[in-house]
N, C-alpha and C positions, 0 to 999 in steps of 0.2 A: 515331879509333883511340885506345885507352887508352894512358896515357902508363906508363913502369913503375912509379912510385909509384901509381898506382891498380890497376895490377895486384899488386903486394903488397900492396894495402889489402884488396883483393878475395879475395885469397889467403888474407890471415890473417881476413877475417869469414869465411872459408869453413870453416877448419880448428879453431875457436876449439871448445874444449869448451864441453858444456852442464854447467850447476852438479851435477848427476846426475855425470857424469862428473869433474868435479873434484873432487868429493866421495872418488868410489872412488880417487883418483890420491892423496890428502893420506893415506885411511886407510892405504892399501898403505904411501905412505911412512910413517909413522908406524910400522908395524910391521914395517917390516924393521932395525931396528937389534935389535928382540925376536927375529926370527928367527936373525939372523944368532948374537947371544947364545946362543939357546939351541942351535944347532949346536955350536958354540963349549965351551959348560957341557953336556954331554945330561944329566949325570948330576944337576946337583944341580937343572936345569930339572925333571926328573921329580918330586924330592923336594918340589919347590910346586908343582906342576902344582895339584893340588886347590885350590890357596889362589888360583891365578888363574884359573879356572874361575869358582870362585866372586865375586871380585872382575868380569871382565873385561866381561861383558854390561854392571853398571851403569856401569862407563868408558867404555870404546866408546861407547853411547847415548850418553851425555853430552858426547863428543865430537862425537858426531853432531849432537847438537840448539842445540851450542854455532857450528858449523861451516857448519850450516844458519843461524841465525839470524844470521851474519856475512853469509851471503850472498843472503839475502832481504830485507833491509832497504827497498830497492828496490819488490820486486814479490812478492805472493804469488798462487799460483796451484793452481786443484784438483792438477794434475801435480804439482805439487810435495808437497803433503798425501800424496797417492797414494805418492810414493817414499819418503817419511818413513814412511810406513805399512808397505811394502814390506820396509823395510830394521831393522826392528823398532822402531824411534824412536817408540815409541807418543803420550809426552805430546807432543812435536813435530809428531807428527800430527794430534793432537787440539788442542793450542793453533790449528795451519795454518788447522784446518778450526772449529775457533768464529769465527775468524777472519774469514773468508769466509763463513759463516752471519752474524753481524752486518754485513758491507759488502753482502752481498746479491748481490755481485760476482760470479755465473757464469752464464752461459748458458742458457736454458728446456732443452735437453736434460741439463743437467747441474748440476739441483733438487736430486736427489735424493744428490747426490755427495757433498757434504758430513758428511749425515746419515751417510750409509755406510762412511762413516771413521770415525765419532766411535763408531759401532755396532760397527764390525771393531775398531780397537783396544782398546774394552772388555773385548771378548770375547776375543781374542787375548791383551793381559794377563790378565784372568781364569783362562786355560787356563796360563799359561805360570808364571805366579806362588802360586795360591792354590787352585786344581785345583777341585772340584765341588760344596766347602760353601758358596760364596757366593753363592747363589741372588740375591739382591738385587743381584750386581754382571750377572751375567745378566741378570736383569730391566730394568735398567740399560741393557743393550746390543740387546734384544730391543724396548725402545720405539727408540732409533736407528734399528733396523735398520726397525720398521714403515713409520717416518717414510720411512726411504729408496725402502719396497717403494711407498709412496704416492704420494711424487715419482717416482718410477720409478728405479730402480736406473742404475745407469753400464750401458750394453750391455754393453761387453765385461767387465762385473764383476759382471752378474745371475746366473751361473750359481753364483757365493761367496757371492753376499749371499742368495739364495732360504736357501742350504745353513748357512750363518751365523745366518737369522733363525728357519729352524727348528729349528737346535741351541740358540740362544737361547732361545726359546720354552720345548723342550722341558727344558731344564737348570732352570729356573725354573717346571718345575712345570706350565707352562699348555700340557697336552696334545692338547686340541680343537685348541687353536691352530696347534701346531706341527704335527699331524700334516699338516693340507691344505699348509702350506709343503713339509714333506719329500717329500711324492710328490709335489710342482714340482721339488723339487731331485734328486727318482732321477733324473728325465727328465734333468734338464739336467747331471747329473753322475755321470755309468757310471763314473768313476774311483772312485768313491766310495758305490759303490750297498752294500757290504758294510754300513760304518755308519751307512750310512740305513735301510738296511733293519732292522736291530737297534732303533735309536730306532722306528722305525715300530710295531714290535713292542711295544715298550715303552709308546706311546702311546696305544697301540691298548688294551691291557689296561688300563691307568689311567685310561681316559679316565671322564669322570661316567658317561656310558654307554656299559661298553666294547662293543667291535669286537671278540669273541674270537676269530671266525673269519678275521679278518683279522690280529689276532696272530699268528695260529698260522701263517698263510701267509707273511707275511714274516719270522719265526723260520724256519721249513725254511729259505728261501732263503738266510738268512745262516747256518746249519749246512751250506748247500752249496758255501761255500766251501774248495777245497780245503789253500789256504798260510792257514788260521788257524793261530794258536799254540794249543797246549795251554789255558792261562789263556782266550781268548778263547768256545776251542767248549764248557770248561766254561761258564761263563757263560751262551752260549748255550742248552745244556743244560738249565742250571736257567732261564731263562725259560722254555723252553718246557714244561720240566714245571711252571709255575705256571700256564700258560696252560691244558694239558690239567688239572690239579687244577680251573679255575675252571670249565672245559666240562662238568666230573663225570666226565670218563675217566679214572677213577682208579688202575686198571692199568695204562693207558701211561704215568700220572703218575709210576708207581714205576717204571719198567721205564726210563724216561729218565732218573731219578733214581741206579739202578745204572749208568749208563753215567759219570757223573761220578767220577773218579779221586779217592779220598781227600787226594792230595796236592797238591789246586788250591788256588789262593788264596782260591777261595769255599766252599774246605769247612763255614762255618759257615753260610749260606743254604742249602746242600744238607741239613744235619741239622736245622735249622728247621724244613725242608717236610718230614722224617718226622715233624718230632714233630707239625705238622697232622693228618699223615695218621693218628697214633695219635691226636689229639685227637678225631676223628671214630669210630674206633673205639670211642670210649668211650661216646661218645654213643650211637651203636648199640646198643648193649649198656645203658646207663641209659634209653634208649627201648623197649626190646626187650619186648613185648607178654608173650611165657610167663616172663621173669624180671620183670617188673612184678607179675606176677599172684602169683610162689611169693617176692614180696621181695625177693628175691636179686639185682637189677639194680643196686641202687647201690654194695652190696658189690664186683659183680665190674667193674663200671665206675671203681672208684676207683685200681683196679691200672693200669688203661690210664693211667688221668689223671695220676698220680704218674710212670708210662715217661716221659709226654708231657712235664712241668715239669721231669723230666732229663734230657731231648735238649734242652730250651730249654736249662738251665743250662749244656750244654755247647758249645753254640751259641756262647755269649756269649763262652766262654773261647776261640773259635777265631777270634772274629772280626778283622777288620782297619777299619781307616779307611774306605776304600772302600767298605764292606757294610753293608746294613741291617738285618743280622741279632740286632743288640742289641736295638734297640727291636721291632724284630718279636716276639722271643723274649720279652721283657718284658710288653708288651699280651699277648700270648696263657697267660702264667702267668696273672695277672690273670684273662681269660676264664674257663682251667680252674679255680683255686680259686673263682669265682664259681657255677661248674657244680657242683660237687663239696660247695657248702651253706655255706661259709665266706665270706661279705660282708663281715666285716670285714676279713681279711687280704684277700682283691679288691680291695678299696677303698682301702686303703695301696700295696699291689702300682697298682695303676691312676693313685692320685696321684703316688706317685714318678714313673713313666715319663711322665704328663701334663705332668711338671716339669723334665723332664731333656732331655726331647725334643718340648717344644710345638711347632714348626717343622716336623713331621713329619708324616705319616701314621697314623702311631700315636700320637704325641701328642693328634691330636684324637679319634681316635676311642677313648683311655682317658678324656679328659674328658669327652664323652656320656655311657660307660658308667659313670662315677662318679658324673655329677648322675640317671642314672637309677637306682642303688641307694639313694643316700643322698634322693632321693624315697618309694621302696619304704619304707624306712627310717623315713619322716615327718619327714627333717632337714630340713625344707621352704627354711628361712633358705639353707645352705647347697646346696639342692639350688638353686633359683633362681639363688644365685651362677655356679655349676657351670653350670648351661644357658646365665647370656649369656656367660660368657667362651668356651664352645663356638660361639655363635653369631657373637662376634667372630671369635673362630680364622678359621669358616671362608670367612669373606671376600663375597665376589662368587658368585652360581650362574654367571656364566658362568666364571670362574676355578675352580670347584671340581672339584678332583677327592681322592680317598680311596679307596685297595683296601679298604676294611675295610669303610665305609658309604657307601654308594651316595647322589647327589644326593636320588633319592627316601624312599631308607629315612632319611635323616638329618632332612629335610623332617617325614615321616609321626612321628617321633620326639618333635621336636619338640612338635606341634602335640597327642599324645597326651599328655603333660606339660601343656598347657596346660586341655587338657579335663578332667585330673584336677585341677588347681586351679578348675576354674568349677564342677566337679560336689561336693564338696568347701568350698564356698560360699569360699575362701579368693579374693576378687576383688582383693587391693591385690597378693597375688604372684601374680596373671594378670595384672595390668599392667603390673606389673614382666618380667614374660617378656613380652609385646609390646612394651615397647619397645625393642626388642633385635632383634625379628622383621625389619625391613627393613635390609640388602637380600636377606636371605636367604630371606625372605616375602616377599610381593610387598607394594608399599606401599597400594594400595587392599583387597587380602584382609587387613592388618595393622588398617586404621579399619575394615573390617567387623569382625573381632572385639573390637575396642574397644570399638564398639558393642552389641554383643553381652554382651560384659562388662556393660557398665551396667546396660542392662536385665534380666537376672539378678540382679544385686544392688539392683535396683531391686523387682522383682518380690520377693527375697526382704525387701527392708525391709518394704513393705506387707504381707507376711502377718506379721510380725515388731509390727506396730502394732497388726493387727487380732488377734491371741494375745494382747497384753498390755491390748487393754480388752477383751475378752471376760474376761480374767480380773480386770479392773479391775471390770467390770460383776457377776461371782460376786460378790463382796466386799462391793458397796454396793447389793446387790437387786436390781439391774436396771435403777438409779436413777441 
């Protein structure tokens, strides 16, 4: 029979918090002398309210990760990473868990645990701190997350991390990638199918080779939701009118185009895609078979093109942070004075935005379209420059994606560039543009034309020999 002091020992190991729980017991007290304060003051509490807002997240944390490390000194543990995670404590989370990734220290089902922290709180600060321009801290958090998807996610935290590593993914650009994550993650998360299905959409139309009918299906779905906010079903909106633009349904392009309200916050993407839509008008009209024939095509095509570069300009002035619609609007000026017979202003117009917005979508596809005029041009020096820093741009084919030029078309671009340097007998800047060509060429089709090279400039040396003693031979008789 226990005697009572083992029954009160018993009692208090029973009753004893976990550091989780003493954790939340210090904060609470910690902020109730604030509460009680500001009962106390309401009024001049309201007049800093902003000022501690601002202030309060990096305190807290700090208390947090100061509070934690007092009382982990002992033991560290995934659960514990997990609740630092939890409770917003990101570097605390992520100190926990390099932690434990160096001691090696957790259990075969829970390989992947670590990584998955160090993936969530990247992302999680990312989103909360620095919002959508920081592709590279994405990227960042999307190799974490892979790592994790590879060890195998935590069980009960596979259905975040699926939904985590294809927000990651797709934030950073790598749409092939994310797309097969996110429809694991519709399945495993109906809370959340709204903006997955959005992203899907999204991924699906940018992909190297988009999915349009698959865009367009999961755009409906997420315009069918009925509690979006005004801002949101624009948006929606205008995806899906880029998606039907890209199908060629260019009547329902407009017709979903007029359903976006003047007063959304993407009104400047919305007047972009008219001024496509008049760009292509123009085209029509400067292609147009009976005005080709009586002259009159380029005249009446220059009205359109001119409409077109003032919805671009207005574009720009509408736009916001959030929206693509600068650089969009930029590259496509560029395009139409390129159409319109002026190279040179294209070409300025094309380098600006190449310059302003390398990181982009339209960044690169203004520096293609730059080393292919100033080729046209015979700037040869400079157009080669132009072709490898496009070729660095654009990275990895499996990484590539670009709305503007397609894997293939960018590919066939290329390689048409390179044929007019070997046709052209100019063989030191065709090798200068292969060696640039991998990884974006393949590295064995790269020494095929290497080789290729050569012997072209091989072949034209020897008829180059045999010209100059045949004319050596006129001169001395034939002696």
């Amino acid at each position: 029979m226990a005697t009572e002091p083992e029954k009160e020992s018993a009692d208090t190991a029973e009753q004893k918090p976990t550091w989780k729980q003493r954790l939340r017991q210090r904060l609470t007290a910690a902020l109730e002398p604030v509460r009680a304060w500001a009962t106390a003051h309401r009024r001049l509490s309201i007049a800093i309210g902003g000022l501690v807002v601002l202030l309060s997240g990096s305190a807290a944390t700090w208390g947090i990760v100061v509070y934690i490390r007092k009382i982990t000194t002992e033991e560290i543990t995934l659960e514990m990473a997990y609740d630092a995670l939890d409770l917003g404590a990101y570097n605390e989370a992520r100190r926990l868990a390099t932690q434990l990734r160096i001691r090696g220290d957790v259990s075969p089902d829970e390989l992947g645990g670590p990584a998955f922290v160090l993936g969530a709180a990247t992302l999680l600060e990312v989103d909360q701190k620095w919002g959508k321009a920081k592709s590279s801290s994405y990227l960042i958090a999307a190799r974490y997350l892979e790592e994790a998807s590879d060890r195998g996610f935590p069980a009960e935290r596979r259905a975040t991390g699926l939904y985590m590593l294809g927000k990651s993914l797709y934030l950073s650009d790598q749409f092939a990638s994310s797309r097969l994550y996110l429809i694991d993650a519709l399945k495993a998360n109906p809370n959340l199918k709204t903006e997955i299905h959005k992203m899907i959409a999204s991924a699906s139309r940018n992909d190297a080779n988009p999915r349009l009918a698959e865009a367009l299906d999961h755009i409906t779905k997420f315009l069918s939701d009925p509690i979006l906010s005004s801002n949101q079903r624009a948006e929606g909106l205008l995806e899906k009118s880029q998606i039907l633009y890209d199908l060629g349904r260019i009547e329902e392009c407009r017709k979903t185009l007029d359903e976006i309200p003047s007063e959304t916050k993407n009104r400047a993407g919305a007047i972009a895609m008219h001024g496509r839509l008049l760009l292509d008008e123009a085209r029509a009209l400067r292609n147009d078979p009976e005005l080709v024939e009586s002259g009159q095509n380029i005249r009446q095509a220059r009205g359109k093109y001119r409409q077109a570069i003032k919805l671009f300009g207005e574009a720009q002035g509408h736009d916001t942070l959030e929206s693509t619609a600068t650089p969009t609007s930029m590259y496509l000026i560029g395009v139409a004075l390129l159409e319109m017979g002026n190279q040179q202003a294209a070409q300025e117009q094309l380098s600006r935005t190449r310059k302003l917005y390398k990181e982009t979508h339209e960044g690169l596809a203004a520096g293609l379209l730059e080393a292919d005029i100033l080729r046209k041009a015979n700037q040869h020096k400079s157009a080669i420059a132009a072709y490898r820093r496009a070729l660095t741009d654009a990275g990895r084919p499996r990484n590539y994606s670009n709305r503007w030029v397609s894997l293939n078309s960018f590919r066939e671009r290329i390689l048409t560039a390179y044929q007019h340097y070997l046709k052209i007998d100019q063989f030191e800047l065709a090798l200068k543009m292969l060696s640039k060509f991998p990884p974006m060429i393949a590295r064995m089709r790269t020494i095929e034309l290497k080789a290729e090279t050569y012997r072209a400039a091989t072949k034209v040396s020897v008829v180059l020999v045999v010209h100059i003693l045949n004319m050596t031979s006129s001169f001395t008789g034939g002696h």
